[in-house]
N, C-alpha and C positions, 0 to 999 in steps of 0.2 A: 504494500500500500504506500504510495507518495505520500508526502508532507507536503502536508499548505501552507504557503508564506502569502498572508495578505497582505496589501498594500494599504495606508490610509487615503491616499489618493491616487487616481487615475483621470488623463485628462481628456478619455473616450468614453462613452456609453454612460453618458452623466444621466440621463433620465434612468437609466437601470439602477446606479450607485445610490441616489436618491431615494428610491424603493425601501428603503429601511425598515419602516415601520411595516409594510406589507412582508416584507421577509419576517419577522419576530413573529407575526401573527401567523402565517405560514406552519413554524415549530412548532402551534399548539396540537398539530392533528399526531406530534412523535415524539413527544416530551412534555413533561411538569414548566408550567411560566418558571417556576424559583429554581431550575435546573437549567434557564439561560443569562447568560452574563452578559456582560458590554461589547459591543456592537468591537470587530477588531480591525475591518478593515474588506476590502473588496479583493480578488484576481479576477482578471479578464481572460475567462476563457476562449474567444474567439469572439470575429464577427458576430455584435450584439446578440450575446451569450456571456454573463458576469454571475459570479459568486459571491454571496456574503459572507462574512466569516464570526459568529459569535463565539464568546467564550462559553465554554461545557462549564458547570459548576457539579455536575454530578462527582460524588466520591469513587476514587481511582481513575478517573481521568483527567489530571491535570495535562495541559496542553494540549487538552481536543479543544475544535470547534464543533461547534453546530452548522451546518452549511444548508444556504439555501443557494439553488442554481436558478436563474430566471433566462428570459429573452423575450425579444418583440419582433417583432415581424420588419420588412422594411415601411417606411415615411408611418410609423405606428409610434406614438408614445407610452402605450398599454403594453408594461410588464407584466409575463405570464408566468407560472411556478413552473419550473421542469422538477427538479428534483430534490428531495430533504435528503441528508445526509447528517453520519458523526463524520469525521475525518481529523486524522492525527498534524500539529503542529511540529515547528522546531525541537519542543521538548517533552514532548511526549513520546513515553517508554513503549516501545513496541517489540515484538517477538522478534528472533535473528532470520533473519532471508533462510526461508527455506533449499536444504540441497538434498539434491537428490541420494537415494540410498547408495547409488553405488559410489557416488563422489566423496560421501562424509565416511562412509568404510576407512578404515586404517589395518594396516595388514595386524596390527597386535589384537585386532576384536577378530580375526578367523581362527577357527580353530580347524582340525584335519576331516572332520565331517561334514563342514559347511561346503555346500555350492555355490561358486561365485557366477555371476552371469557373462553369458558369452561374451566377446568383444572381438566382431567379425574385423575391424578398421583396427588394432592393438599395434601402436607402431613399434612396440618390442618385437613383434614379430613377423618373418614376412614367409612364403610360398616355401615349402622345403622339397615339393613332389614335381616341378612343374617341369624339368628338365632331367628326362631318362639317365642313366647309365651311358646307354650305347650314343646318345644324341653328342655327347661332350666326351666320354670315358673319362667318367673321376668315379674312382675308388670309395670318395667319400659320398656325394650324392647316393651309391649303392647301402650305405652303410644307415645313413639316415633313412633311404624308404626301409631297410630291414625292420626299420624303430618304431613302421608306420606312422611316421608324423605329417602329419600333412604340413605344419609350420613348424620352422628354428628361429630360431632369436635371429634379431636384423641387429645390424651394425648401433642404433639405437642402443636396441636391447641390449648388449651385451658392456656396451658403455657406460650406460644409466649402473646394472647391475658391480661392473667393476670398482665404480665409485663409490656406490653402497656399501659393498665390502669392503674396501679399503678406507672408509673413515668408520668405519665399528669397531667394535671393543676387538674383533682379531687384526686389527691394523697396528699399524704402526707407532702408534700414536697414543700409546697405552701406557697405564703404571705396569705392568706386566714386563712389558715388552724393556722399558728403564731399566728394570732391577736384572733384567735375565739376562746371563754372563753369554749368552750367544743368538741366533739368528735363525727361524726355520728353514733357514734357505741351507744350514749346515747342521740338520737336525737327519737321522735314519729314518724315523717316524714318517718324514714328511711326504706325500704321494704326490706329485705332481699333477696339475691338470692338462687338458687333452689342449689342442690350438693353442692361439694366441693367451690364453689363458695362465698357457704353464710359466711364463713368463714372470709373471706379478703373485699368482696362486698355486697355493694346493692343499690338501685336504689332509689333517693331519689324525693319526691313526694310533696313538699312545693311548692305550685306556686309561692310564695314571694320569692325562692332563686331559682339563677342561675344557679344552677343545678339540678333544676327542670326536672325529666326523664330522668336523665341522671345516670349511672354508678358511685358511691364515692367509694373508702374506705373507711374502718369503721374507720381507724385511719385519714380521712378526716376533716374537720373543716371549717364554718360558720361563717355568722352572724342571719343567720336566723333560729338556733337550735330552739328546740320547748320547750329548759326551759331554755331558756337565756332571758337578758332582757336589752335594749338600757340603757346607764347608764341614771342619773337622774340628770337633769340640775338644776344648782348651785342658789339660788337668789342674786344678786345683792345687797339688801339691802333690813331692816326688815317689813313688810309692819303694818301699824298703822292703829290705826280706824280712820273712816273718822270723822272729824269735824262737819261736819252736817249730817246725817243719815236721809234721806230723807223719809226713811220707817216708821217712828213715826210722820209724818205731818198727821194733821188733815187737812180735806178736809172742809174748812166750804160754802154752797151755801148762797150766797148773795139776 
């Protein structure tokens, strides 16, 4: 719903603007008289077609109007009612613009049994079947229909997603990654990925760490690298032989 901003003056449709008392009297057929305030002012909606704008005095709407919409015919000075309205001003509190369901979604409210809905135009992804094997001979084209996909990730896709990954907690970019004495890029663990991929990622396989099957950067970092080592706790003080040595008793039977 738009906000009305009336005007006090206007220096067309002055026979409409004059109307006032005709507009008030109007309100009484959609509202209590003690539930309209003072007069606030006119917009002009178009060729002789004007609005009045009263203040609402009703409770919980401050900064409505009450609106009347009039107009007259042409060489006519007889304003006619079109239409009663509330309608919200400047400062009046109104609900957030509606969005639609799939827009206000954020990937943290799905869970692994929800159906998202199609999205035939998704620029993450473009045609993955449209050009045979035999038409070009790639290896990989063969490989992806095995996977039956009709789409792979478009250059988009795979961009957008890059990014994502690499400012998350498995980036670079981490307390993790500070404190740990090396780099998954020289970790055993680490599994590379397949394309341009393996490059910047790969998926790391230590069941001891937290990112365990999940997505790192190679410039990521650990505690659970596969050639680091917990440091080596201090002793306290120098340990002596014991005093008696129990291992040198002769056993004698009586």
């Amino acid at each position: 719903m738009s906000r009305l901003i009336p005007a006090e003056k206007i220096s067309k449709e002055k026979t409409l603007a004059q109307a006032i008392d005709l507009a008030r009297e109007a309100l009484a057929d959609i509202t209590k008289e003690e539930m309209i305030g003072e007069h606030r002012g006119v917009v002009l909606e178009g060729e002789r077609v004007l609005t009045h704008a009263f203040e609402c005095l009703m409770p919980g709407y401050v900064g409505w109007y009450w609106t009347v919409t009039m107009s007259r015919v042409p060489r006519s000075r007889k304003p006619t009612i079109d239409e009663l309205s509330l309608r919200p001003g400047e400062a009046a509190l109104l609900a957030p613009a509606w969005v639609p369901w799939e827009e206000r979604l954020s990937p943290d409210d799905v869970t692994d049994t929800d159906l998202l809905p199609y999205r035939a135009d998704d620029p993450r992804l473009v045609e993955g079947m449209e050009t045979s094997p035999e038409e070009d001979g790639s290896q990989l084209a063969e490989f992806e229909k095995s996977l039956g996909r009709r789409r792979v990730l478009s250059e988009f896709g795979r961009s957008e997603a890059f990014e994502r990954w690499y400012s998350s907690d498995r980036g670079p970019r981490t307390r993790s990654t500070k404190a740990a004495k090396a780099r998954c890029s020289t970790c055993g663990f680490l599994m590379l990925l397949a394309g341009s991929a393996r490059t910047i990622f790969g998926v790391c396989a230590n069941e001891w760490s937290s990112n365990d099957g999940r997505v790192v950067s190679l410039d990521h970092g650990c505690g659970a690298h596969s050639e680091t080592d917990a440091p080596k706790g201090r002793q306290l003080w120098e340990q002596s032989e014991p005093v008696l040595d129990e291992a040198d008793l002769d056993i004698i039977k009586v």
